[in-house]
N, C-alpha and C positions, 0 to 999 in steps of 0.2 A: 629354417624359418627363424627371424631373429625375435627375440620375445622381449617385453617392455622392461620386465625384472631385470633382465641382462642389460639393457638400454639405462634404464636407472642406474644401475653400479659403475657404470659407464661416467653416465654424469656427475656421480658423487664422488668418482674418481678424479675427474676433473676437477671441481669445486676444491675436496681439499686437498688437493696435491700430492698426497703418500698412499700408500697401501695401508698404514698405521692406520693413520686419521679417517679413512673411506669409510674401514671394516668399525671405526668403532662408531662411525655415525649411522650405518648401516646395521649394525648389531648382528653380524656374524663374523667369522675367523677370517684371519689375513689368509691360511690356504685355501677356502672356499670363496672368495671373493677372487685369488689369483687361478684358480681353476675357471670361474667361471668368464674370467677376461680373457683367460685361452680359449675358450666353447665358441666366444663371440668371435676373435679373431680367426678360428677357424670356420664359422660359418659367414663371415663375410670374404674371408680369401686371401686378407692381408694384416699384415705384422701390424699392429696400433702401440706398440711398445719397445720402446728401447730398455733393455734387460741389462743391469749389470749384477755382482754379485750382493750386494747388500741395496740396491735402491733399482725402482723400477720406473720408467717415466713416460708420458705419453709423447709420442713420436706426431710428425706432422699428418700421417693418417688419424691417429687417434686424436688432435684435437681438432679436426675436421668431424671425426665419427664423433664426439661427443656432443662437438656444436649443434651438427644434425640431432644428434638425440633428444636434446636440449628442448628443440626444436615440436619432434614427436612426441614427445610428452607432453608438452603442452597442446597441443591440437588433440594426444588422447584425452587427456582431462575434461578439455572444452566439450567432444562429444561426449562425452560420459554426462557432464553437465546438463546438455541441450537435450539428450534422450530425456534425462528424468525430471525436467522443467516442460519438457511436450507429456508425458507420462501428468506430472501436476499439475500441470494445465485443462488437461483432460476428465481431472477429478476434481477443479476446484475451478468455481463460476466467485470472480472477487471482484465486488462492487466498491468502487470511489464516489464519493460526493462532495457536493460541497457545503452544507446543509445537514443538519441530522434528521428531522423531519422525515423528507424522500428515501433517507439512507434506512431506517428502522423499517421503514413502509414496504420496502423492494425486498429488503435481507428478507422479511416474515414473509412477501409472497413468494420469493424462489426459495426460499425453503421447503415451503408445501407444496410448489411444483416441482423441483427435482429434489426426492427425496436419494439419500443415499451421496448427493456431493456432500462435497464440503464446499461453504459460504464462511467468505471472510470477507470483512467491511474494514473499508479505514474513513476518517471524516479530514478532510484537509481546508484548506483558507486560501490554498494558491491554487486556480484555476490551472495556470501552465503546469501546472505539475501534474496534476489530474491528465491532463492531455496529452504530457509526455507519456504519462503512466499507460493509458491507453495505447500510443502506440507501441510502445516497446513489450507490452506483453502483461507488464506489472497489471493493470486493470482488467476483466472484462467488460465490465460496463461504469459507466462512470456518470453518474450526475452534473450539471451547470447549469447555471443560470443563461447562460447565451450559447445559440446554436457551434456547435464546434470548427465548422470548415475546416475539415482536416480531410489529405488524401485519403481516398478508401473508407471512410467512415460515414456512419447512417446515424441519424438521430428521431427520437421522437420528443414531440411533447409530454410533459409528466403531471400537469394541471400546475396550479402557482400557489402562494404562500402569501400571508398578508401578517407585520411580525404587530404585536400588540402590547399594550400594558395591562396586565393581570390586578387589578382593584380590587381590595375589599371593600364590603357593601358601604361601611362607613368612612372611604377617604374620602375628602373635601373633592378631587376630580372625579369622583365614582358615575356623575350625574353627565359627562362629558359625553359629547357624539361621536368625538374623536380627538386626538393628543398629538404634540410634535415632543420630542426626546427635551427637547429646553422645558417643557411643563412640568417633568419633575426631574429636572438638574438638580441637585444639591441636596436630595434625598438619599436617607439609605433604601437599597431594595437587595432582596434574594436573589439571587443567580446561578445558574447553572454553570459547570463547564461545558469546553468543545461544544461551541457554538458556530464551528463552520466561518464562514464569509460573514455574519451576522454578529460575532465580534466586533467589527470595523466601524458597527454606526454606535458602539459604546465611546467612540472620540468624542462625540457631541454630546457627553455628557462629563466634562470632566472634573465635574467640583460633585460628584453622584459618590457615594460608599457603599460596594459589593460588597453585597456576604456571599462567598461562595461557597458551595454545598455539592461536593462531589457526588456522592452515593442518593439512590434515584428516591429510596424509601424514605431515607432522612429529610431527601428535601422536601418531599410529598409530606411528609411530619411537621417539616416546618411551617410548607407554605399554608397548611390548616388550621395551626395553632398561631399562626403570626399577624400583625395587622400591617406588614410591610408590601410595598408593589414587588410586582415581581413581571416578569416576560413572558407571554404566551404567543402563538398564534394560531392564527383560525383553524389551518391545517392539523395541529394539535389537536384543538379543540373536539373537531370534528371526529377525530380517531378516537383519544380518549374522555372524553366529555367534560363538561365544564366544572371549576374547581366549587362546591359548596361555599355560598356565602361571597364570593366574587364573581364581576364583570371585567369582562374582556374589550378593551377602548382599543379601535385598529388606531397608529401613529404613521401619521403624516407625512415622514421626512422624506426625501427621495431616500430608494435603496430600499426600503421600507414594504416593498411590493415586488415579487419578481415571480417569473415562472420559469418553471425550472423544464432542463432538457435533458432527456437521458439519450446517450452517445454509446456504440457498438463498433467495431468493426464490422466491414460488410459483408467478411469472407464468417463469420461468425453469426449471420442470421437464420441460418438452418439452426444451429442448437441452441440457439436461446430463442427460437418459435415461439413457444407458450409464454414466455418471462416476454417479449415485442407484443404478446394479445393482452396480456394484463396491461402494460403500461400504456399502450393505443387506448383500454378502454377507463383505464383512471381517467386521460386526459379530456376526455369525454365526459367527465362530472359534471 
């Protein structure tokens, strides 16, 4: 039975071309490295070397058997891979969005429905990428704004988002019914990072000055003690309630409004059951 170890010293034999150079990339002895090239060519049946007295070299069997080895190693690695990527797959439900919003919202309910995974989120800007990710595996569930039509995939709706400007009680638009991103162009305002696809409508604001405010408590510090605008939306809102001493004005521009869809595989709808009844009855708000 030929075994991978011997298959390996094989290919390293090849690679660097001496007995010298094998054993020292392999980190055992030139005798136990040439013992074990004998083991192999005896359990395959034929000569892979041509033997002189100071130099050993592979023969046209042997750089055939190496090729092939070459070969089997790599298709071993690959399953070795793919076992323990089905194995992590099976312990880790990994949500993609596009949106932070949906993404925070989904992470805390499957968390509480399947205890004991592991949940990992990522927030991305490029739709395609989201969809690739879903189908290649990267994703199990992934968030978008527009239904996915993608083979084999199921989607639901996940209710919508309306993005807004965060007022203090004393800004001159505070009295507003509603706002377009040109109304306050040229202001400074507060900002958050990884903002998802909702980044994109900061272009129509391009004479505006960010402060941005990475870390969640600082920015909640600041957005109380500040009399600067800042970004909400309803969806927010709604989860975590509204900021003291500000109004929330929905803005007007296209892009501004979207309802988001959450996307599965279909062969994937038995185990994410409970996580498909939640998001069917968010949609439902």
């Amino acid at each position: 039975m030929l075994e991978l170890y011997d298959l390996e010293k094989l290919a390293a034999f090849a690679r660097e071309g001496t007995l010298v150079a094998a054993s020292e990339k392999l980190l055992i002895s030139q005798p136990a490295l040439s013992r074990s090239m004998r083991k192999l060519e005896d359990e395959i049946g034929v000569e892979l070397f041509t033997r002189s007295k100071n130099r050993m070299e592979l023969n046209e069997n042997g750089r055939l058997a190496a090729e092939l080895a070459e070969t089997l190693l790599s298709e071993a690695g690959a399953l070795v891979e793919r076992v323990r990527q089905l194995d992590r797959s099976r312990k880790t439900i990994a949500v993609g969005s596009i949106a932070p919003a949906p993404l925070w919202e989904l992470a805390a309910a499957i968390s509480e429905l399947y205890r004991g995974m592991l949940i990992s989120t990522a927030l991305l800007d490029d739709a395609e990428e989201l969809r690739t990710g879903l189908l290649s595996g990267t994703y199990t569930l992934v968030v978008l704004t527009e239904p996915p039509e993608l083979p084999g995939v199921e989607y639901l709706g996940f209710g919508g988002e309306q993005l807004c400007f965060h007022l203090p009680i004393n800004h001159p638009l505070a009295g507003a019914r509603e706002l377009s991103l040109a109304d306050l162009n040229g202001e400074t305002m507060l900002l958050r990072p990884d903002l998802g696809f909702w980044t994109d409508l900061l272009k129509a604001m391009p004479d505006t000055h960010f402060i941005v405010q990475r870390e969640s408590y600082a920015f909640g510090e600041l957005l109380r003690a500040s009399s600067l605008p800042a970004f909400n939306t309803d969806r927010a809102e709604r989860r975590y309630g509204a900021a003291e001493g500000r109004v929330t004005i929905p803005i007007t521009d296209p892009g501004a409004s979207v309802h988001y869809y959450v996307a599965y595989k279909k062969e994937s709808r038995a185990r994410l059951a409970e996580a498909l009844k939640y998001i069917g009855s968010e949609d439902r708000r």
